[in-house]
Each structure stands twice: as C-alpha cells, then as structure tokens.
C-alpha positions in Angstrom: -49.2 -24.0 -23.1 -46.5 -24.6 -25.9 -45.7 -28.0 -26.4 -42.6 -29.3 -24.7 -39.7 -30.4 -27.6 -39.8 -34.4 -26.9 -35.6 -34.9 -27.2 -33.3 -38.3 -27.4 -29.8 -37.0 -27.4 -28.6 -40.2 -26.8 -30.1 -41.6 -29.8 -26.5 -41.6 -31.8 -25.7 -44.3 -29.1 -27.2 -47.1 -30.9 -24.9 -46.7 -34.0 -22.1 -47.7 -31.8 -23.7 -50.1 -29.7 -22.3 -53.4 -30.1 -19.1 -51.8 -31.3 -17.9 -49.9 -28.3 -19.8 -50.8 -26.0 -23.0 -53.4 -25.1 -24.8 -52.0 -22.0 -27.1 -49.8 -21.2 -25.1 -46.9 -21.2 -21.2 -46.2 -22.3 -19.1 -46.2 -19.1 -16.3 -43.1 -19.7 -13.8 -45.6 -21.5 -16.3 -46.6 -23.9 -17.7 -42.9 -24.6 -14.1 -41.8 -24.9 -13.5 -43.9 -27.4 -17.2 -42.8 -29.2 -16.2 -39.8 -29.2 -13.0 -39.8 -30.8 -14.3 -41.9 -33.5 -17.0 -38.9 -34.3 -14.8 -35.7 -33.2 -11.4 -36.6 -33.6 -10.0 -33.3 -34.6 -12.2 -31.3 -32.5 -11.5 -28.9 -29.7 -12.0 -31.0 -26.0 -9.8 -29.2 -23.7 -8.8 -25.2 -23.6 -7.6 -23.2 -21.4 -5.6 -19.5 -21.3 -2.2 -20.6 -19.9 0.2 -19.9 -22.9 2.7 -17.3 -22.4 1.2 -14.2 -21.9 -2.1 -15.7 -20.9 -2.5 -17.0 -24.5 -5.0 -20.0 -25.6 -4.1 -23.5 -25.6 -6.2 -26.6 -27.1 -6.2 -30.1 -27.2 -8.4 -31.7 -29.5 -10.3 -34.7 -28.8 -7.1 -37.2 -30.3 -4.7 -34.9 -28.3 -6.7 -35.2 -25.2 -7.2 -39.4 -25.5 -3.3 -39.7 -26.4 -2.4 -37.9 -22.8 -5.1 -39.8 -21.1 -4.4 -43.4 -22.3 -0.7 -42.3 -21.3 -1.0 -41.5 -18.0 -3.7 -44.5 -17.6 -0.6 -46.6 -18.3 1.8 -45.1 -16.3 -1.2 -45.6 -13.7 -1.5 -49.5 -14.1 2.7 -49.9 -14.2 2.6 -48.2 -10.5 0.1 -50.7 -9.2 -3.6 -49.2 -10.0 -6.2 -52.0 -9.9 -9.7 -52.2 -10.4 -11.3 -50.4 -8.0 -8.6 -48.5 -6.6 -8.5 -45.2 -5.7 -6.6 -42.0 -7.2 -7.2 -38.8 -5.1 -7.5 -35.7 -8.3 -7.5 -32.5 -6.3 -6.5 -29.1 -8.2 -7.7 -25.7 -10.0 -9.8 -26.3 -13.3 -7.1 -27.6 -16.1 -7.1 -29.8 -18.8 -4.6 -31.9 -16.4 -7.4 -32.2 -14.0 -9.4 -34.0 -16.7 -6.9 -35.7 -17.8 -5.8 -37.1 -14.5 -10.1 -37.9 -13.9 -10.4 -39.9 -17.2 -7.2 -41.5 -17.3 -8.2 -43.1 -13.8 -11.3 -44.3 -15.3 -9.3 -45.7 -18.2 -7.1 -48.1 -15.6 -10.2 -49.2 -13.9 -9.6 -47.2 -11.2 -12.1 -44.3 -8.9 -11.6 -40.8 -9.3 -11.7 -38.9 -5.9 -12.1 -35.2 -7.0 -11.1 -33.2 -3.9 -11.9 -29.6 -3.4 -8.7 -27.6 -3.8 -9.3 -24.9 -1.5 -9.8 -27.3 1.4 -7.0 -26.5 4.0 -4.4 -29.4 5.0 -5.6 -31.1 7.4 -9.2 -31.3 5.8 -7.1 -32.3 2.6 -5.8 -35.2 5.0 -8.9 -36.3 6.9 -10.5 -37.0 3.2 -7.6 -38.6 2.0 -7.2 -41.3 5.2 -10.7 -42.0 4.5 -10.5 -42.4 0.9 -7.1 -44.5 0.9 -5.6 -43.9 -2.2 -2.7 -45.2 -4.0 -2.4 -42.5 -6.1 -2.9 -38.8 -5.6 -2.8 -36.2 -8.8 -2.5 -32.9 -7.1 -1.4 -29.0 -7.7 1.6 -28.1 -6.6 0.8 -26.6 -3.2 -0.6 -29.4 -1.9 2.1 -31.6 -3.5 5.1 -31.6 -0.6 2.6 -31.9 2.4 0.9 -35.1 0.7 4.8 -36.7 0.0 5.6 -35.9 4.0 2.4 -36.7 5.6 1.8 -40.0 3.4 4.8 -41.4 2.1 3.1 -44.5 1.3 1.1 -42.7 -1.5 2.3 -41.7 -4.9 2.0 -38.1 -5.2 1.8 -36.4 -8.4 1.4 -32.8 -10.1 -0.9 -31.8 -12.4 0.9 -28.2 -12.5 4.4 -28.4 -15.1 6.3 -26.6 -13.1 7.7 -29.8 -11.2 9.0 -31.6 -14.4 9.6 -34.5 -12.9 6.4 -34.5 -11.4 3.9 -33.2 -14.1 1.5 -36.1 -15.2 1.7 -35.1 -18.5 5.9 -36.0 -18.6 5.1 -39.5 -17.0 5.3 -42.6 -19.0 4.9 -46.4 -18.7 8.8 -47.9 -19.0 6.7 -51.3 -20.9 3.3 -51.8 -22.0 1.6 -53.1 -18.5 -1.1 -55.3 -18.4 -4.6 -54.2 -18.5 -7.2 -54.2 -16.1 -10.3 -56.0 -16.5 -12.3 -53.2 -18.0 -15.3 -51.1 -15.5 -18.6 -51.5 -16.2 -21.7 -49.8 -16.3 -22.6 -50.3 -12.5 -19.0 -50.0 -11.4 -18.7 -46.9 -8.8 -16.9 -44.0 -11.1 -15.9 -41.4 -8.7 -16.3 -40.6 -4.8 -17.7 -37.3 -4.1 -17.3 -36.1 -0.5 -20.3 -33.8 0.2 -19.0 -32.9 4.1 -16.8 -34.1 7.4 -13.7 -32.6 6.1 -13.1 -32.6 9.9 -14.7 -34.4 11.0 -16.4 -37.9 9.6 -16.6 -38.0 5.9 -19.3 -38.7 4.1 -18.6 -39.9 0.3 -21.0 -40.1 -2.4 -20.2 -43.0 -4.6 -21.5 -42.6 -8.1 -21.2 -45.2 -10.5 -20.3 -44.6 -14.8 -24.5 -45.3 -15.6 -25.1 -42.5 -13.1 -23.1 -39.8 -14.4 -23.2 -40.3 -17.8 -27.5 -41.8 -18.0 -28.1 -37.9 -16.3 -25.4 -36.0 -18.3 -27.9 -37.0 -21.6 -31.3 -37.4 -19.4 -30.8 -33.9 -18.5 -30.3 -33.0 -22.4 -34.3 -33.8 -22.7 -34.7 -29.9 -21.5 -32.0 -28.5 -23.3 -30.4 -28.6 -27.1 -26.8 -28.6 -26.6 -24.5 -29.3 -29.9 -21.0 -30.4 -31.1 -20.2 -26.4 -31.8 -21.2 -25.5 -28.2 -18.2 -24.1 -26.4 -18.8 -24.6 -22.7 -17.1 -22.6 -19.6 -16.4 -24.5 -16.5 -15.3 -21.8 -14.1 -16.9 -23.3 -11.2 -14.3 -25.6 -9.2 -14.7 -28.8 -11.2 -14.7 -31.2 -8.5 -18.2 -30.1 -7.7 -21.1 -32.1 -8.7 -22.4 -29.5 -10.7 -19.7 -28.3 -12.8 -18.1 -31.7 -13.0 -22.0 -33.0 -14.4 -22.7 -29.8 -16.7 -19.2 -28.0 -17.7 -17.4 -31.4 -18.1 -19.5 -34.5 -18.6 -22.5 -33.2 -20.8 -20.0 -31.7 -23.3 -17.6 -34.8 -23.6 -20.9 -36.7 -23.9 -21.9 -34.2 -26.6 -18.8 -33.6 -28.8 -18.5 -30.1 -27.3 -15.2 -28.1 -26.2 -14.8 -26.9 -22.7 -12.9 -24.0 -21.7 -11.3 -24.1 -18.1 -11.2 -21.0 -16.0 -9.3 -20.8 -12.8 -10.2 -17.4 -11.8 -13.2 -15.3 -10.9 -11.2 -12.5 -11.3 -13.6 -9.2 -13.5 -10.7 -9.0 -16.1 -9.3 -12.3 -16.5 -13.5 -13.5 -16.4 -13.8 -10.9 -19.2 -11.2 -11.9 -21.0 -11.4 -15.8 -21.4 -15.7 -14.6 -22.0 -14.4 -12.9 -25.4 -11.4 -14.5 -26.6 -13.1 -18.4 -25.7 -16.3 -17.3 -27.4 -18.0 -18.9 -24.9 -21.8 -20.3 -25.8 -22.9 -22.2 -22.5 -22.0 -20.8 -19.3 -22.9 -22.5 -15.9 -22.9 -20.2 -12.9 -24.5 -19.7 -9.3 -27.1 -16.6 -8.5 -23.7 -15.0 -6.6 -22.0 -15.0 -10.3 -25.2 -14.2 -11.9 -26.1 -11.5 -9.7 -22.6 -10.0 -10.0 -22.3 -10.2 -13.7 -26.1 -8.1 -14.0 -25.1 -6.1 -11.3 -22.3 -4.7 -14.0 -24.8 -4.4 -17.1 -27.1 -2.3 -14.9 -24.0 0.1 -14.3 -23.6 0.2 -17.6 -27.3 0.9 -18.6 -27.6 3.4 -16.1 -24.4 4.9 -17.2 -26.2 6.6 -20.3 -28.7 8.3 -18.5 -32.2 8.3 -17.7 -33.8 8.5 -21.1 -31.6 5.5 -22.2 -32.2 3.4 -19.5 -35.8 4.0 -19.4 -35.6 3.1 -22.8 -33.6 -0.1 -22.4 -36.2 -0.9 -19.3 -39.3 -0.9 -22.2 -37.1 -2.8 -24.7 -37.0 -5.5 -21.8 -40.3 -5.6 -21.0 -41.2 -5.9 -24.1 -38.5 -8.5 -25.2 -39.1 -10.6 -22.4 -43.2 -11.0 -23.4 -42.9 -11.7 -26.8 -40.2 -14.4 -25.8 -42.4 -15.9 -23.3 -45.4 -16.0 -25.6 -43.9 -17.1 -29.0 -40.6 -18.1 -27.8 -38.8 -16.0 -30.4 -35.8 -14.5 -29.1 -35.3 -10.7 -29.8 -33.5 -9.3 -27.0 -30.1 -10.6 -28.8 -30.7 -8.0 -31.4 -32.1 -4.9 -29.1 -29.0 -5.4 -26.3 -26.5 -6.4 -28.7 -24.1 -3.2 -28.0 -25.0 -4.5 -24.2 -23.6 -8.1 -24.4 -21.1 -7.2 -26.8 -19.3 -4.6 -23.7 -20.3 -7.2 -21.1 -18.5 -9.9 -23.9 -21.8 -12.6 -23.5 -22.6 -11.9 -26.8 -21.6 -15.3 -27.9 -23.7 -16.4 -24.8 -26.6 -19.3 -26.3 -27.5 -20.2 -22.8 -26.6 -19.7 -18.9 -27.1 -22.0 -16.8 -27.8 -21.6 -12.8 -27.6 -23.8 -10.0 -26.8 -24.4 -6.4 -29.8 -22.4 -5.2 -32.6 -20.8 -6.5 -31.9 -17.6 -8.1 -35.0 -14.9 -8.1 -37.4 -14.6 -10.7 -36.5 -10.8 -11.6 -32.5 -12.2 -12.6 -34.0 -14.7 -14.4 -36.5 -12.3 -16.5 -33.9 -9.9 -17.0 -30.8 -12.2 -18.5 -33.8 -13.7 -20.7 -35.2 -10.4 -21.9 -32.0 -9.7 -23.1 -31.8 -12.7 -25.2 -29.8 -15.0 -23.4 -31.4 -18.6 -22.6 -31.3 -18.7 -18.9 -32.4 -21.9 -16.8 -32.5 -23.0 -13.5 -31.7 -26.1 -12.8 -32.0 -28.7 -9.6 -30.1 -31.4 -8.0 -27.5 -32.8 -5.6 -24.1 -34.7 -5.2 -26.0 -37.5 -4.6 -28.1 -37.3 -7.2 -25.4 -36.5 -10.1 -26.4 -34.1 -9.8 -29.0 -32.8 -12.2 -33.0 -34.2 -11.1 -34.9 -31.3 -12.9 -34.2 -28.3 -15.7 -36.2 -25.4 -17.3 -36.7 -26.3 -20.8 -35.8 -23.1 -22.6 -39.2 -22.8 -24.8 -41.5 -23.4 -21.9 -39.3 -22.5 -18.5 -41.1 -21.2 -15.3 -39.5 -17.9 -14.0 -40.6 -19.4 -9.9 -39.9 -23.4 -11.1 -36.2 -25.0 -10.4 -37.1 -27.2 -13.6 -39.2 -29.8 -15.0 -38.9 -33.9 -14.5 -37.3 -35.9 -16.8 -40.2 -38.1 -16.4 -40.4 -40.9 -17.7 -36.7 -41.7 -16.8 -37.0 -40.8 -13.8 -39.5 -40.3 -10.7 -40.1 -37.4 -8.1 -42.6 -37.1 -6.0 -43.3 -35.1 -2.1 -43.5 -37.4 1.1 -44.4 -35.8 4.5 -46.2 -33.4 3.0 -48.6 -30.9 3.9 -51.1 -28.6 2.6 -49.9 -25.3 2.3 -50.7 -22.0 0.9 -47.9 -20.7 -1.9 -47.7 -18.3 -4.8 -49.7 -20.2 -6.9 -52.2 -21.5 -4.1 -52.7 -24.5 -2.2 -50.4 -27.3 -2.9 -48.8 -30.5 -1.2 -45.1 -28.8 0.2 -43.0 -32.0 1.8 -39.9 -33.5 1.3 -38.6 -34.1 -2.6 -37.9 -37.4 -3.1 -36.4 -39.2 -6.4 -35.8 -42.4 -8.3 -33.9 -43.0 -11.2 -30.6 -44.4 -12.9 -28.6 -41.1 -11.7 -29.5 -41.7 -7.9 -26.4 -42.3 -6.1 -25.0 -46.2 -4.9 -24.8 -45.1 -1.5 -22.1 -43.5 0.9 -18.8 -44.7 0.9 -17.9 -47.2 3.6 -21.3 -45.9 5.9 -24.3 -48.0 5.2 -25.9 -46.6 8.2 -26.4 -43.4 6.7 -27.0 -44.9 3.1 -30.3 -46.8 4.5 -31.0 -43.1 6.5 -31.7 -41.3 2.8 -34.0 -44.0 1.0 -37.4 -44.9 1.8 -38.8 -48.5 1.5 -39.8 -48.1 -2.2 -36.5 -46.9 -2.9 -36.9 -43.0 -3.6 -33.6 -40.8 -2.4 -34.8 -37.9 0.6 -33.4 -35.3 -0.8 -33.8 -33.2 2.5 -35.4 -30.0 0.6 -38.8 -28.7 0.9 -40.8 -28.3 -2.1 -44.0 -29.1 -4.2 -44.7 -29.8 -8.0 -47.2 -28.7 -9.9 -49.6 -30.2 -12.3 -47.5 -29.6 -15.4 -44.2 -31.9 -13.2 -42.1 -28.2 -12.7 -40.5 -28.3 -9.3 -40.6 -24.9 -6.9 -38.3 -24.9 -4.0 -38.9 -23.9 -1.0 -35.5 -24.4 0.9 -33.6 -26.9 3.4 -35.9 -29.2 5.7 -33.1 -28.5 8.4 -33.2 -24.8 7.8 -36.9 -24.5 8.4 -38.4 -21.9 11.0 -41.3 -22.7 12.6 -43.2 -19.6 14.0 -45.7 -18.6 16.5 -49.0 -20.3 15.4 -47.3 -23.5 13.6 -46.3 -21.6 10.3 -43.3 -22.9 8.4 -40.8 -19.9 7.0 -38.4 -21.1 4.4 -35.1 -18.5 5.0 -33.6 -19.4 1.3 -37.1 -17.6 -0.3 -36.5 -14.3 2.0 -33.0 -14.3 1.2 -33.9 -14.4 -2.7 -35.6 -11.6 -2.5 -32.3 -9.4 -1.8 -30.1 -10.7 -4.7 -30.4 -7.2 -6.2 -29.9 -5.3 -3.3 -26.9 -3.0 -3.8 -26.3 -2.8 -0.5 -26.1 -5.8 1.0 -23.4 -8.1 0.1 -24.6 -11.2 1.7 -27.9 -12.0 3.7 -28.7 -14.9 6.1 -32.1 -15.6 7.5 -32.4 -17.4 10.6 -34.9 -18.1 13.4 -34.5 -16.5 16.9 -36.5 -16.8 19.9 -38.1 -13.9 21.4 -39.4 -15.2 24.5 -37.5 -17.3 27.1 -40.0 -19.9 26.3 -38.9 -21.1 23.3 -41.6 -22.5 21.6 -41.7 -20.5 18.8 -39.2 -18.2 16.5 -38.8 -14.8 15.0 -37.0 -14.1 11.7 -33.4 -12.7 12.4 -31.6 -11.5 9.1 -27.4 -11.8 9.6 -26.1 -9.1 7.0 -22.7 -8.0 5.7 -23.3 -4.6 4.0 -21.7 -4.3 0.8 -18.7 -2.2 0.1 -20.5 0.4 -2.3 -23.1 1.1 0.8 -19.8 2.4 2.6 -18.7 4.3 -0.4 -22.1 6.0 -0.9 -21.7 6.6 2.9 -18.2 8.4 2.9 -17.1 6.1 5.4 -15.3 3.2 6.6 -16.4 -0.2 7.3 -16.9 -1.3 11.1 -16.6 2.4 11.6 -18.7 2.6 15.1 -19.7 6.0 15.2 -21.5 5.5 11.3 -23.2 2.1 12.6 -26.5 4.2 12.2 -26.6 5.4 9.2 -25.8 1.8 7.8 -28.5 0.5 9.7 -31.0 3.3 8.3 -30.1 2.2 5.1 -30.1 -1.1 5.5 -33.4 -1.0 7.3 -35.1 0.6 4.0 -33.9 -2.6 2.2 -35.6 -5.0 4.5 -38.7 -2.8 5.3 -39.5 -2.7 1.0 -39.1 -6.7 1.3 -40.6 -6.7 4.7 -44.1 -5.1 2.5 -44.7 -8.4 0.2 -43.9 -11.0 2.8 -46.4 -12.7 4.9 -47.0 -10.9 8.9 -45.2 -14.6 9.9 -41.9 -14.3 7.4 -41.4 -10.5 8.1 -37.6 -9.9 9.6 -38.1 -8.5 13.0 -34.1 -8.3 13.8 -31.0 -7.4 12.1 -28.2 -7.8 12.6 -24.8 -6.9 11.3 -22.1 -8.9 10.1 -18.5 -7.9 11.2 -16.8 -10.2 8.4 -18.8 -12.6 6.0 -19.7 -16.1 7.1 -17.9 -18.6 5.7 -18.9 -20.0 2.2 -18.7 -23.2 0.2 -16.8 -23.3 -3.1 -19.9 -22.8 -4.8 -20.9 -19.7 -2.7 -23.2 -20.7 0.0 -23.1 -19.8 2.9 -22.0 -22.0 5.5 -24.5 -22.4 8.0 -22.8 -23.7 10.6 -21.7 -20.5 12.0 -20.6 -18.6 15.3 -21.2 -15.3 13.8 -19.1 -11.9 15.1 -21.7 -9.4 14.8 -23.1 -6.2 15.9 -26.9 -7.1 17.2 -29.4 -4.0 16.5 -31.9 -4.2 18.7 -34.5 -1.3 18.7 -32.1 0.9 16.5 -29.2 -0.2 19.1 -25.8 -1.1 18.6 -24.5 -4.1 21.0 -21.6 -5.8 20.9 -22.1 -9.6 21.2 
C-alpha cells in the first residue's frame, strides 16, 4: 500500500500566533484578518452578475472593507454578543459577506435555506429570534409584515435602500467584546421547518479545526479556484466551497444556477480547479460525456473505453495521472479541463462514477460527514482513495469507532457493521435550546451517534452502509441497506430517480420485501415515442424498466432482490442537496404481477 502523504496545513498558523490570535484555533475574525495579511490582493469572492452575465471580483482587501462595514452598521442597530442575524439567500458574495460580517460584531450567523417556503421561513425564524435578518429580495416584504420587530435587510441591489452593501454606520459604534474559540459561530437547522426545529449550534473551533483537519487528505493551494454551486447554507458547501478556501487563501466562485448552459459557462470562464458536487450532479455531468463519447461511434468509444481502463490502473498503482492528457479534447468540450479535483458528498456515489471521472484524470473523492459534525469526519486521500470507502479518519485528531455492532458478511468479508460514532474538536455543541435531544446523540464517553450504519476497516477507511432508520429487516433476520441498492442505478438511463423501501407481503408483518419507488426518466419516454403517465404505454415502461432492475436484481443477495415496483406519478420531494425526502405519501401506479393499479 502507498504510503499516506502525512499533511499540517495549518502549520502557517504558528507564524501568526500571538499576533492575531492566542488560542487553539483562529475564530473567523482572527483568520480574516490572517488572511488579508498574506493574500491581500487576491481573488476571495466571484461571481457572474455583471451586465451581460460578466465576471465580478472582490479581492481579499475588497471583501474585508465590505464586511467590517456592514459589521458596523450591525453593532450601531443593536447586535450584541451572541445575538442572532438570520442570512438566508442564493450563493453571492453578499451572502458571505452578510455571514462574516455577523461574526465580526460578535454575533451567530443563522444560514437559512432559501428555497424553504414562507411559513417554514417563519417557524425557523420564531425559533431562532433574530434581531437582524440579511435576506433576498423575495423573502424581504413577508419578513418586514410578518415581524416588524426585526430588521430586515437585502442582500440583492435591487432595493437600494436596502442592499447591505449601501449600509453604513452614521458614527464609529462601540465594539463588542470579541468571540472566542468556543463561542457558538453559526446555527444550522437540520429539520422541523414545520414543525419543531432542531438547530445545530457549531462553534468558530468547530468549523474552522475541520475545514484544515480535513486538508490532511487533500492538497488544496492559494491558486485553487473553488465552485460553490451547492446552496451555501448547507453544511457541506458552507465547510468545503466557503470555509476551506478562506482558510486556505483560495478564490471561490458562486453559482446560483444548475442551469446546463449557465453551469457550462461559469465551468470555463471561472476556470474552475475544485468543484464540490452530489452523485445527482455527478451523475448528470458523466451522463453528458458518455453522449459525447458515444457520439463518435463505436470504434471511438471502444477506444476511449480501453484508454480508461487502462488510465484508471496505472493511476491506481503508481498514482500518476494520465487520463488528463488521453481525454483532454473530452474535458476541454465538457469545460472541466481546468478541473484538479471533484469533490462528492451527501451520499455515497457508486464505485463505477468514481473509476470513471478518475480514469479520466480528474481527482475524484468521496467524502463523509453531517451538520452536526461540520460537517466533514472522513475523506479519500487522492494517492491512496478506496473506490467502495466514504474516506479515511483524520485520526489522530479525531476518533470513530462502530457501537451496536454486529458481525456481518460485506464485499470485503466479515466485518463489525453498527452505528458510526465520532469524537473530535468538529463535533457539534449541541442543539439549540433542546438539551433533551442533545444528550439523545452522545454516549457516556462522549462519541456523537451519527445514526448511519457502517464498518471500518483495518487501514481506518469508512464504507457506508446507509441510514439506521432506513434499515429493512427481512424474512430470516437479514438487514438490507436501501441507499447500497439505490447506488447501483446511478447510471441507469432510464430511471430518473429510485427509492428502495421495505413492504410487507404477508398480513403478518414480521418481515419485509424490497419495494423499489421509481420515476422513469424523460429520455425512457422519448426512446418510447410516447408520453409520460400515458396509461395505455404503462407496459412497455414497465418492460423496460423491469430489464434495469432484473440486471441489478443478478448481483444482489436472494434477501436484497426488488420483488415490487412501482411507478412514480411525479418525483418525491427532495432536499436542496438532492435527496430524496423520505417522508413521503407517494402518488403511484403499483405493478403487481405485470399489473397496473391505481393506488
């Protein structure tokens, strides 16, 4: 096995230590400050809304000089420490702005999802109770009518009077007593947008000790340009497309818009080097090269398959990258060329996307983690990454280890599969205003239950199994993970989006069957000649569909084989981050035997 790099990116820290800061770790007013010692004239903050969807940049000074700006127009209108300021809005340098310059007066950021409707937008803002609330414009009038106690900003300029970046401090107010390390940063709400809210409080040594811990698996530099497409107020993006680049020096480009040619376009033009995504946006994006390859017939593309093949074994067994040079006419069309490394979380992606973004010469991880955790725990070091393996420990800065576990027969033989659980300095302070539930999530020696299923092998690389909530359990006591059935149809043209369940077969209900919920794709229709929800052409979708599940159906276990299908009307709902939702009331057709029912 190749050695594994040993890496301190946050070595640099000790040259400011005593001078900007004296703690463990920089909290985000100290590493501000670092950083605009080191990269002053640097690119921070880009995004494409010139006129005519030009470039805009604002270099590391420009970036501070807004934030300290709007910090002090923040402490004139009553911010103290510890307050709250609501930040809810599309990717923009405003929305960073508006999340540093909080930290800045002392206050918490509370980063709010932007697509959330208005009463959800309302049930997370009584529970938050901010003084402040930095929003887009949409959102702007209902927040001034529903709270009129709040101060209601925008972070969009088309409200002059309203845009943060036209307010100013009429004097020089009085600073807060400055945040420190252990002070809670930002409150993340994870769910109860209807219902009771649970927020994850995360403190500045959580978010920035595991924005460099996580840099022990991965080289990133001061050139990188990063592209944070992903809504920003999730965990993820906010940890990997935000934090890790202002901790390293980096420029970040925000995207608003998943949009092919606007995606395209901000790929080329921002010469993007790190992109984070999730499988869905992976999946789509590979989906488009294979078109392409296909595209110059079958002598090329049996040609391009070899060059993969053999691309993707000399990369795993010498670690030299080749595939950059044999697909460069193939990045360069799908404009990833400048891609240095992807970046995929928010579920486990399958091993064949991973081998094939790799082979072509892109440095593709997978990584692991939740809100609660800041939310990276593990990552694929590039020279030594496992294509089955969510990522390696950071050990020794942190701990994981499985509780409740069993033996259990996997892909690489028996292992211990129970419950991940981890300690370290990026595990949350607990949930906002519920210390019921806080206590719920930590055992006695102080590891956070992560709630998935999984076991780690002998080299510390984590493989996930799924959900402990989503588990089936089957006739004969066998555990079925649905998220490892539902990987294997992430390249099925067909199928647009797949949901494996448990159903019971007898009245007895003692044990389940495996039920898989699918919305065919729109190019199964089109290769069809007909329309969707069409009911007299129900059959030939299922026929086809039914080939799909029977070739996955041949390398499962007899107990994880899909014995039902049925077919989605209209998509189940999905997060922000493109999972599926899975508390659902699904309108489907049911196929039972080759038979359509209404349910």
């Amino acid at each position: 096995m190749k050695k594994i790099i040993e890496r301190y990116p946050w070595k640099f820290l000790d040259d400011f230590r005593g001078k900007f800061f004296d703690g463990e770790w920089p909290t985000f007013p100290e590493l501000l400050k670092i950083q605009i010692e080191r990269f002053s004239d640097r690119p921070l903050f880009t995004d494409f809304d010139g006129p005519n969807g030009s470039k805009n940049t604002l270099t590391y000074a420009q970036a501070y000089e807004k934030i300290e700006t709007l910090s002090k127009w923040l402490l004139e209108n009553g911010i103290k420490k510890g307050d709250r300021v609501v930040v809810s809005g599309k990717n923009s340098p405003e929305w960073a702005v508006a999340y540093l310059a909080t930290f800045l007066a002392s206050g918490i950021a509370v980063p709010i999802d932007a697509a959330l409707h208005e009463n959800e937008v309302c049930n997370l803002i009584k529970t938050a109770e901010p003084k402040i609330t930095l929003t887009d414009d949409d959102k702007l009038e209902y927040i001034k009518k529903t709270f009129p106690n709040i101060i209601a900003k925008s972070l969009n300029p088309t409200v002059k009077e309203d845009y943060i970046y036209n307010l100013r401090a009429s004097s020089e107010p009085a600073q807060n007593e400055p945040v420190t390390c252990d002070d809670t940063a930002v409150i993340l709400f994870t769910s109860g947008t209807t219902g009771n809210p649970k927020g994850v409080m995360l403190s500045h040594k959580n978010l920035i000790s595991d924005g460099y811990i996580a840099q022990r698996n991965l080289d990133i530099f001061p050139t990188d340009v990063f592209y944070a497409l992903l809504p920003i107020h999730h965990a993820y993006t906010m940890q990997a497309a935000f934090i890790v680049p202002l901790a390293t020096g980096a420029e970040i480009v925000f995207g608003k818009s998943m949009a092919v040619s606007k995606l395209m376009k901000e790929l080329k033009e921002g010469k993007i080097s790190v992109m984070l995504g999730v499988p869905l946006l992976y999946n789509k994006l590979l989906a488009g090269i294979r078109k392409g390859i296909k595209s110059k017939g079958p002598v090329i593309s049996a040609l391009l398959s070899a060059f993969q093949f053999v691309s993707f074994l000399i990369k795993k067994l010498t670690g030299k990258n080749i595939g950059k040079i044999l697909f460069k006419a193939v990045l360069q069309q799908a404009n990833i060329y400048t891609l240095r490394v992807a970046i995929c979380g928010g579920g486990p992606l399958a091993p064949s996307v991973f081998a094939m973004y790799n082979a072509m010469g892109i440095d593709f991880i997978q990584g692991y983690g939740l809100t609660e955790t800041s939310p990276i725990i593990t990552l694929n070091p590039i020279e030594n990454f496992k294509l089955t393996s969510v990522g390696k420990d950071f050990a020794p800065y942190e701990e994981i280890k499985i509780i409740n576990g069993e033996t259990a027969i996997t892909a690489k033989g028996k292992a211990l599969v129970g419950e991940i659980a981890v300690k370290g300095p990026m595990v949350m302070q607990g949930y906002y205003k519920i210390p019921e539930e806080t206590a719920k999530v930590f055992t006695e020696d102080g590891f956070f239950k992560t709630g998935d299923l999984g076991w780690i092998d002998n080299e510390h690389y984590v493989m996930l199994c799924g959900r402990a909530k989503n588990l089936i359990v089957t006739n004969g006591g066998k555990n079925v993970y649905p998220e490892e059935i539902e990987d294997a149809f992430q390249l099925c043209d067909n199928i647009q989006q797949i949901t494996i369940q448990g159903y019971y077969e007898n009245n007895d209900k003692t044990s389940e069957a495996i039920e898989a919920l699918i919305y065919p794709s729109d190019e199964l229709y089109k290769k069809l000649g007909c329309e969707r929800n069409n009911n007299f052409v129900q059959d030939e979708v299922l026929e086809e569909i039914q080939k799909d599940v029977n070739h996955v159906n041949k390398d499962l276990q007899p107990y994880q084989k899909i014995t039902k299908i049925s077919l989605l009307k209209e998509p189940l709902e999905m997060t922000t981050t493109q999972k599926v939702k899975r508390n659902y009331t699904p309108n489907v057709y049911v196929i039972d035997k080759g038979i359509f029912k209404n349910s």
